[in-house]
LUMKOL-256445 format. One record per residue: residue number from 1; residue in one letter; x, y, z of N, C-alpha, C in turn. Coordinates in nm, 2 decimals. Example, Ala and Ser with C-alpha at 12.3 -4.5 7.8 and 13.67 -1.06 7.14 Angstrom:
2
   nr  rest     npx     npy     npz    capx    capy    capz     cpx     cpy     cpz
    1     A    1.32   -0.57    0.78    1.23   -0.45    0.78    1.32   -0.33    0.78
    2     S    1.28   -0.22    0.71    1.37   -0.11    0.71    1.29    0.00    0.79
// end
This chain:
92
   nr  rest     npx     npy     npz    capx    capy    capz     cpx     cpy     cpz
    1     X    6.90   11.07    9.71    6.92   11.04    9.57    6.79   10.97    9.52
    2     X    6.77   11.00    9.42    6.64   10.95    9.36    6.64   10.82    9.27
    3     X    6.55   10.74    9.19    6.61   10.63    9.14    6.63   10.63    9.03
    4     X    6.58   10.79    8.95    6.67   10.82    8.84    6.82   10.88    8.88
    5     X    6.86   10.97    9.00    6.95   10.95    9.00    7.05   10.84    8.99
    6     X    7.04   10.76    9.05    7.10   10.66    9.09    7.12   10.56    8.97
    7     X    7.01   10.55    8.87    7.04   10.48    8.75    7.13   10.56    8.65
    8     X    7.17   10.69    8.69    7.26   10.78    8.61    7.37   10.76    8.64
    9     X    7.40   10.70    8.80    7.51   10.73    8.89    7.55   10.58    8.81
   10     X    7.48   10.48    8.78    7.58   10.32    8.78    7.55   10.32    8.64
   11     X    7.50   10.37    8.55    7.52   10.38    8.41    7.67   10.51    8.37
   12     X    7.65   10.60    8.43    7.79   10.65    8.41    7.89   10.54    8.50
   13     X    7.90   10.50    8.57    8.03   10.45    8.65    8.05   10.36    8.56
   14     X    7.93   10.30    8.47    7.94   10.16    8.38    8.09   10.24    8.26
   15     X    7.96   10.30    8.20    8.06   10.38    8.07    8.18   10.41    8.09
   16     X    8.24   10.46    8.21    8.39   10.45    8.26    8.46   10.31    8.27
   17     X    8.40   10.21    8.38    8.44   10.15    8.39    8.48   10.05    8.25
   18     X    8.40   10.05    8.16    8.38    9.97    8.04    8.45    9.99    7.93
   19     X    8.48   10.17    7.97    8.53   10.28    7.82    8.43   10.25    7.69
   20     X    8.25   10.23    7.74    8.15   10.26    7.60    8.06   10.34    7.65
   21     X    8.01   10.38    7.54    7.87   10.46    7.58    7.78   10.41    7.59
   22     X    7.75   10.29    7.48    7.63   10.20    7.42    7.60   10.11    7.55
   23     X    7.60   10.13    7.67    7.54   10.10    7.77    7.36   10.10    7.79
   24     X    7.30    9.99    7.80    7.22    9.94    7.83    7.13    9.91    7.92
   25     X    7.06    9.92    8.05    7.06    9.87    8.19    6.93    9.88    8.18
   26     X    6.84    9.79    8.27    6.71    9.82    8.37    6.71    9.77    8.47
   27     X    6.66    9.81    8.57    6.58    9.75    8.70    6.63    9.59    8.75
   28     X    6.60    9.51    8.61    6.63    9.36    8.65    6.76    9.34    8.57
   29     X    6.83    9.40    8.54    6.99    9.40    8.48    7.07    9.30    8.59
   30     X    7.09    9.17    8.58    7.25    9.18    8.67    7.34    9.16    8.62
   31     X    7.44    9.26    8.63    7.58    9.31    8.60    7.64    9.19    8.59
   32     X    7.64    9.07    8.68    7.73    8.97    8.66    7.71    8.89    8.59
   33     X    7.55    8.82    8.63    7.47    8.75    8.51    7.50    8.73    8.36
   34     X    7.46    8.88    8.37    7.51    8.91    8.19    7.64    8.92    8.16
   35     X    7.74    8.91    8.20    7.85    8.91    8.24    7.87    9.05    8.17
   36     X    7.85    9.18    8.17    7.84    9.30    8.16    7.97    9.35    8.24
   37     X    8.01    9.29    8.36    8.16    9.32    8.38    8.22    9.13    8.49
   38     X    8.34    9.17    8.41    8.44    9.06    8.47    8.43    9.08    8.60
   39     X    8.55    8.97    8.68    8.54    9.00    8.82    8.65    9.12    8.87
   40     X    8.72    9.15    8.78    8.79    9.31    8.79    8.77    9.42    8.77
   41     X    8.65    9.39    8.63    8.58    9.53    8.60    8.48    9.55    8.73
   42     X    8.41    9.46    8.85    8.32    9.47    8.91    8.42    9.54    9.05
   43     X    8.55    9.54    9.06    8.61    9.59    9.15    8.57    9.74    9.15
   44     X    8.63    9.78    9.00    8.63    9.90    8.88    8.55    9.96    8.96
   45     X    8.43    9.88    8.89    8.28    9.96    8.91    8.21   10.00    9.04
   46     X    8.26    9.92    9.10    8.19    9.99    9.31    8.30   10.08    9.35
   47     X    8.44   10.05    9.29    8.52   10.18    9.38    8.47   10.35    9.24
   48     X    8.41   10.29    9.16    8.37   10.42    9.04    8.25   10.48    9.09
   49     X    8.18   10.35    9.16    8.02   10.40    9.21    8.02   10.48    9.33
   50     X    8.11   10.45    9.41    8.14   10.49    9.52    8.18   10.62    9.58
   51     X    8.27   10.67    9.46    8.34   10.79    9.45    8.20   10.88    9.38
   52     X    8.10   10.81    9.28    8.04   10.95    9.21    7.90   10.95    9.33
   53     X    7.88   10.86    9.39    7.74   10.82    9.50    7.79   10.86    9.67
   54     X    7.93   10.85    9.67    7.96   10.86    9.83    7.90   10.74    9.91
   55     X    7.85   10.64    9.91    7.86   10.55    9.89    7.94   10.43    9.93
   56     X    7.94   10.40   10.06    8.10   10.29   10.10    8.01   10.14   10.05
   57     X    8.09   10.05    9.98    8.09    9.92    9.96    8.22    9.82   10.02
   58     X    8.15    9.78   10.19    8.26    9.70   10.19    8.35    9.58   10.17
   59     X    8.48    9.62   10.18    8.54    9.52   10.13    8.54    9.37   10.13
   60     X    8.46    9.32   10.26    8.45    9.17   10.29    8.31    9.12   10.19
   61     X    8.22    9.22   10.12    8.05    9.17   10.06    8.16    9.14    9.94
   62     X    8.11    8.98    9.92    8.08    8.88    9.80    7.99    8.98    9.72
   63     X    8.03    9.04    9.60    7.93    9.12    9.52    7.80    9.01    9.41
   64     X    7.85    8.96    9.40    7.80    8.86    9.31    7.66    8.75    9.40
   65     X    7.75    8.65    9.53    7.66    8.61    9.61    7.52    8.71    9.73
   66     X    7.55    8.82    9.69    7.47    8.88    9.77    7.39    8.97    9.74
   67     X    7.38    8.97    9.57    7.28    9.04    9.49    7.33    9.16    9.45
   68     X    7.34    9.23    9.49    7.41    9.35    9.50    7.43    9.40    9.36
   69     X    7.51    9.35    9.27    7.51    9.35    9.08    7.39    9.37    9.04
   70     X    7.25    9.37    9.10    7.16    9.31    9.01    7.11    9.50    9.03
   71     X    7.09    9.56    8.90    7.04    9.72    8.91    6.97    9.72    9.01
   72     X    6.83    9.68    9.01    6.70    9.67    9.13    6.80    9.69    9.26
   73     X    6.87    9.63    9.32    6.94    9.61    9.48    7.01    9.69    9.47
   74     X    7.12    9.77    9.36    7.18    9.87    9.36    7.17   10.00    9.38
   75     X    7.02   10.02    9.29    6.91   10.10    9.33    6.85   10.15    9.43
   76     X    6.83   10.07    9.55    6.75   10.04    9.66    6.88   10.06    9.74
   77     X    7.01   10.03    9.70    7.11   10.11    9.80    7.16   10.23    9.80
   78     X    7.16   10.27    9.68    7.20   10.40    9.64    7.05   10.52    9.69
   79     X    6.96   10.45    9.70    6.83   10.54    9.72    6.82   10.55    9.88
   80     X    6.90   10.45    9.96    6.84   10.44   10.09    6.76   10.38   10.13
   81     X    6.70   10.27    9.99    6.60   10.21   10.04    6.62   10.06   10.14
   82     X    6.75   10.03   10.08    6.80    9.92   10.18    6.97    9.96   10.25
   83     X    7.01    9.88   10.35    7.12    9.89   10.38    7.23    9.82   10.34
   84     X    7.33    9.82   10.32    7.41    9.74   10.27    7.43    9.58   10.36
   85     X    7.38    9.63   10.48    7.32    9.51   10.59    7.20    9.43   10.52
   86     X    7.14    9.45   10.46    7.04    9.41   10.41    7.08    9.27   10.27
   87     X    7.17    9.33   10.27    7.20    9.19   10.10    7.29    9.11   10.19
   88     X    7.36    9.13   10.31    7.49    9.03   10.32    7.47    9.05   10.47
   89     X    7.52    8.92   10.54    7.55    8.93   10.70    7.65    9.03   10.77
   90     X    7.67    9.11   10.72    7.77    9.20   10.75    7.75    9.32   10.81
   91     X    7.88    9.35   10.94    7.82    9.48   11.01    7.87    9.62   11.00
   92     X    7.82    9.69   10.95    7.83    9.83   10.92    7.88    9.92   10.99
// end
């Protein structure tokens, strides 16, 4: 996946998860920060990202404490550039 794909893949999962179009995002976006999704829409959105990227996010990663929300780190997982080992102590 590329890192345009990938910014296609969490800007559509956004639009679903959100039900808008007028979706927004870059690189230094964090999803939670901006409070862009609650802590249920952020469920929403990894099991949305997950299914369009194939993609497992597991269930024990703190989304919020481990960066992961922020586009840039979402990017870099979706592209293969990091592991999901890589944001949180957790084993794969």
């Amino acid at each position: 996946m590329t890192q345009h794909e990938a910014l296609n893949s969490i800007t559509t999962a956004l639009r679903k998860v959100l039900k808008r179009d007028n979706i927004e995002i870059t690189p230094e976006t964090d999803l939670a920060e901006k409070k862009i999704l609650d802590s249920l829409d952020r469920i929403v959105f990894v099991m949305e990202l997950s299914e369009l990227t194939g993609k497992d996010f597991p269930e024990e990663i703190d989304l919020v404490k481990t960066g992961i929300l922020k586009v840039h780190n979402l990017v870099d997982f979706l592209t293969g550039v990091k592991n999901i080992s890589d944001f949180a102590n957790i084993k794969v």
